[in-house]
C-alpha atoms as an extended CHARMM CRD file, in Angstrom:
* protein
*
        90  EXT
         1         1  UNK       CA              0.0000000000        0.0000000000        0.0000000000  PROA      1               0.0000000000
         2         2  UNK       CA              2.8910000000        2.4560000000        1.2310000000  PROA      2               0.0000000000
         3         3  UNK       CA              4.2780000000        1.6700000000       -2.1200000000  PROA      3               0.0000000000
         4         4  UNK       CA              0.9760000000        2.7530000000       -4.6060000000  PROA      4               0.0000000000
         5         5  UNK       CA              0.8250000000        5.7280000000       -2.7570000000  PROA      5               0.0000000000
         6         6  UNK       CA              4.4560000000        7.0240000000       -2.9120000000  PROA      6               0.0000000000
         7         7  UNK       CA              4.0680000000        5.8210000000       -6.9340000000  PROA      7               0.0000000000
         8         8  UNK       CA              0.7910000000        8.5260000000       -6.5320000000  PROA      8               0.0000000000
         9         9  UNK       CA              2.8190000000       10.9550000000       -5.0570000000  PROA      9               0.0000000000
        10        10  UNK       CA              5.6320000000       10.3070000000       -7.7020000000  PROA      10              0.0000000000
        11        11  UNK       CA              3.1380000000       10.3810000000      -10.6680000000  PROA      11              0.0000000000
        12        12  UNK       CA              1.3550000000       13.7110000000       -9.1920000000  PROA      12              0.0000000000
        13        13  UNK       CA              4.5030000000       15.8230000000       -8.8530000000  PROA      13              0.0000000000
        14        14  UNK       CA              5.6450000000       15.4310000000      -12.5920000000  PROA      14              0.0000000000
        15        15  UNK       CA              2.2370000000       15.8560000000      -13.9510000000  PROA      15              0.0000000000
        16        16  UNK       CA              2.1370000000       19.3570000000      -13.2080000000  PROA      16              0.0000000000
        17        17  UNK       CA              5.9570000000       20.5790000000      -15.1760000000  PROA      17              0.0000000000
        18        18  UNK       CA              4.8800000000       17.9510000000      -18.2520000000  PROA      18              0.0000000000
        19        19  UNK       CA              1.8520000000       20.0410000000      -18.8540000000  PROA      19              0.0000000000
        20        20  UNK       CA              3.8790000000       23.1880000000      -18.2840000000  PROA      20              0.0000000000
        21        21  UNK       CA              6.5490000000       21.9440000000      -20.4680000000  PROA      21              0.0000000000
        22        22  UNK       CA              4.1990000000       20.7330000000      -23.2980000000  PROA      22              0.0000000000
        23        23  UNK       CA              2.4890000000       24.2460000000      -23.4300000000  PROA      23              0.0000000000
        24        24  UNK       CA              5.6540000000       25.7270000000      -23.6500000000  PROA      24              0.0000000000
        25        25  UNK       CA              6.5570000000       23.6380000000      -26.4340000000  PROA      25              0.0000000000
        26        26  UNK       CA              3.8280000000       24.2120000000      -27.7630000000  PROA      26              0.0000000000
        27        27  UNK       CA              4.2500000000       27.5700000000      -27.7840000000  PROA      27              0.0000000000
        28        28  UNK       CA              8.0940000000       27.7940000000      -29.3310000000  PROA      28              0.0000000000
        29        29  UNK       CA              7.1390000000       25.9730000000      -31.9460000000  PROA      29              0.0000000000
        30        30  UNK       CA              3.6990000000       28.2170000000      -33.1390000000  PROA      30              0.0000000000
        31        31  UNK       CA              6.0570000000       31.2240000000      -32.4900000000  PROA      31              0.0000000000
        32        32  UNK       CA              8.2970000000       29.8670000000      -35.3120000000  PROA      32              0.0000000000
        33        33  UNK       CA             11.3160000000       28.6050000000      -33.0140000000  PROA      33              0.0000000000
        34        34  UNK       CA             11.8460000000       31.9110000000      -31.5060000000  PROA      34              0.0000000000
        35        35  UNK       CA             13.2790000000       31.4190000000      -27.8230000000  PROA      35              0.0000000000
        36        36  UNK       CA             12.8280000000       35.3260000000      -26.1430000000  PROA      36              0.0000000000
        37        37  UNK       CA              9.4840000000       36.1040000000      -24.6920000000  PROA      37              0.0000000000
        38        38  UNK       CA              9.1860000000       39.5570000000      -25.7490000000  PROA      38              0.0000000000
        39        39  UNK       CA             10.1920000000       38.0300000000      -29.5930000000  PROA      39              0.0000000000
        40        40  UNK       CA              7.4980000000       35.6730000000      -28.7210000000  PROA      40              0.0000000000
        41        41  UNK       CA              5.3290000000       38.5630000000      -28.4860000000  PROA      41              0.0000000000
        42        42  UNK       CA              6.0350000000       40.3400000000      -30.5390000000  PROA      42              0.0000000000
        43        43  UNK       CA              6.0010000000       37.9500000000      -33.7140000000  PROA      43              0.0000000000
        44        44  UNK       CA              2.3200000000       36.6170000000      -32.3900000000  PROA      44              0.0000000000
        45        45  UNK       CA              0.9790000000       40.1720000000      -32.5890000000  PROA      45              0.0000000000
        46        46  UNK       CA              3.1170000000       41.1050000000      -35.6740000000  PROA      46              0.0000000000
        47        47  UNK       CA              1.4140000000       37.9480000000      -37.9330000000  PROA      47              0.0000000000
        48        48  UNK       CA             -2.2590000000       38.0270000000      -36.2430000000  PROA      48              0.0000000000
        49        49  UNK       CA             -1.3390000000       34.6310000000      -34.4310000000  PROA      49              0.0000000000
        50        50  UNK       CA             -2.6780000000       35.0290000000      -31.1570000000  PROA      50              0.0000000000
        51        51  UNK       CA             -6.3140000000       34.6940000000      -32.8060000000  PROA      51              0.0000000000
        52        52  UNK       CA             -4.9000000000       30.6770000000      -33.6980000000  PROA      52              0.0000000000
        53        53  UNK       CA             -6.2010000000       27.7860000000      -31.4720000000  PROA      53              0.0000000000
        54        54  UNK       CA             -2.9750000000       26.4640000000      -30.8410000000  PROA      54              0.0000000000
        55        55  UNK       CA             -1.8960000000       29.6900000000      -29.0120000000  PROA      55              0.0000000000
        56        56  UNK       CA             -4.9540000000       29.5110000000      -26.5850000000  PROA      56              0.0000000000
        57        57  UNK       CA             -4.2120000000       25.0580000000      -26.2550000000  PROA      57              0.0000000000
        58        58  UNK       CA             -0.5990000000       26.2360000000      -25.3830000000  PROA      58              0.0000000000
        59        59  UNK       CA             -1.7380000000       29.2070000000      -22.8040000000  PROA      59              0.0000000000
        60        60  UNK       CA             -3.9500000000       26.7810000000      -21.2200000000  PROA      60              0.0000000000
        61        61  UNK       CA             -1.5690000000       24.5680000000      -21.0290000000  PROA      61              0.0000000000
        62        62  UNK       CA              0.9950000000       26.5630000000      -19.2730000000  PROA      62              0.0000000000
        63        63  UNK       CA             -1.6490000000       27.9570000000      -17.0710000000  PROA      63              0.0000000000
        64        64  UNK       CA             -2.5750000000       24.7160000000      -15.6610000000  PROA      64              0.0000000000
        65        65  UNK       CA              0.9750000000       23.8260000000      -15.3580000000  PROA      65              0.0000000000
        66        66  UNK       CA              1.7340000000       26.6040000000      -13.1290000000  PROA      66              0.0000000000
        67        67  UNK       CA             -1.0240000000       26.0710000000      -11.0540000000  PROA      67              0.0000000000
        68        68  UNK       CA             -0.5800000000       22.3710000000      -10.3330000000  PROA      68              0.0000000000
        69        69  UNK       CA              3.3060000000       23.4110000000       -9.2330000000  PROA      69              0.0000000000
        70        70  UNK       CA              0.7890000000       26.6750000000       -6.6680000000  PROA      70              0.0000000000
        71        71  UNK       CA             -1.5140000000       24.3190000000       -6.3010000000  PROA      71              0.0000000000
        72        72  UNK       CA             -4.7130000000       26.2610000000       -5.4430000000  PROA      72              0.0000000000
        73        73  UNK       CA             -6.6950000000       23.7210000000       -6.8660000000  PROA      73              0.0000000000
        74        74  UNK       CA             -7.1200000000       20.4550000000       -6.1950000000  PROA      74              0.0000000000
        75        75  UNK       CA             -4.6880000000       20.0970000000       -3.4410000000  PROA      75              0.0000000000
        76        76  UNK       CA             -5.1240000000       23.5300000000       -1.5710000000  PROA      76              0.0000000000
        77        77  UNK       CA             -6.1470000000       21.5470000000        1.2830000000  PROA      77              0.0000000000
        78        78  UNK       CA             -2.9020000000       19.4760000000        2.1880000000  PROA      78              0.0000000000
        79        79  UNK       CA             -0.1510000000       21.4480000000        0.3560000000  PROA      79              0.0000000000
        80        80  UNK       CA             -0.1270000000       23.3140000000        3.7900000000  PROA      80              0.0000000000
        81        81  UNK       CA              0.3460000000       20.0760000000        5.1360000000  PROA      81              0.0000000000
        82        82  UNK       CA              2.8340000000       18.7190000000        2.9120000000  PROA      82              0.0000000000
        83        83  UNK       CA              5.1100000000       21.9810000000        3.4390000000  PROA      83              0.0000000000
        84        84  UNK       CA              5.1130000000       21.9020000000        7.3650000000  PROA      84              0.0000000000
        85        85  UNK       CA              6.5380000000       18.4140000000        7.4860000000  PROA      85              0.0000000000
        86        86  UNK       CA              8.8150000000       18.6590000000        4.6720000000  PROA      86              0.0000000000
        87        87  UNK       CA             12.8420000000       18.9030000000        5.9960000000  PROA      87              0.0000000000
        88        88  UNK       CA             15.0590000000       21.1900000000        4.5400000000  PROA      88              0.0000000000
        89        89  UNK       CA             18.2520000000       20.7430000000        3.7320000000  PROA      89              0.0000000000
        90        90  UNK       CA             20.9860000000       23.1990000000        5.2400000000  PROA      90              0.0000000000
């Protein structure tokens, strides 16, 4: 049992940067390979891109991948939790 749930744990915590990661990917490659978020910008504004689905799939993605790694949803209950008994390293 001890072992499904740190696999759950395990499986939880990368979930989170994969989706971040993916919409970021996502993102370099509809902003034609361009690596500087300002460029980013300004090249999505500059060719009327930002209207294109995969911008708004790759926003959402990054959005939800940023808030799994806040976490205000669905584990705002026991992140506080999880960070009081966590040991730091010093």
């Amino acid at each position: 049992m001890y072992g499904l749930m740190r696999l759950l744990r395990n499986i939880y915590s990368w979930v989170g940067p994969s989706i971040l990661v993916h919409g970021l990917s996502w993102l370099y490659g509809s902003s034609g390979g361009e690596i500087e978020l300002q460029e980013i910008v300004n090249g999505l504004i500059n060719t009327q891109m930002y209207n294109s689905p995969g911008i708004s799939i790759a926003l959402i993605f990054i959005t939800v991948g940023i808030g799994f790694k806040l976490s205000p949803a669905p584990s705002h209950q026991w992140t506080p939790d999880v960070y009081e008994g966590v040991r730091f390293v010093r």
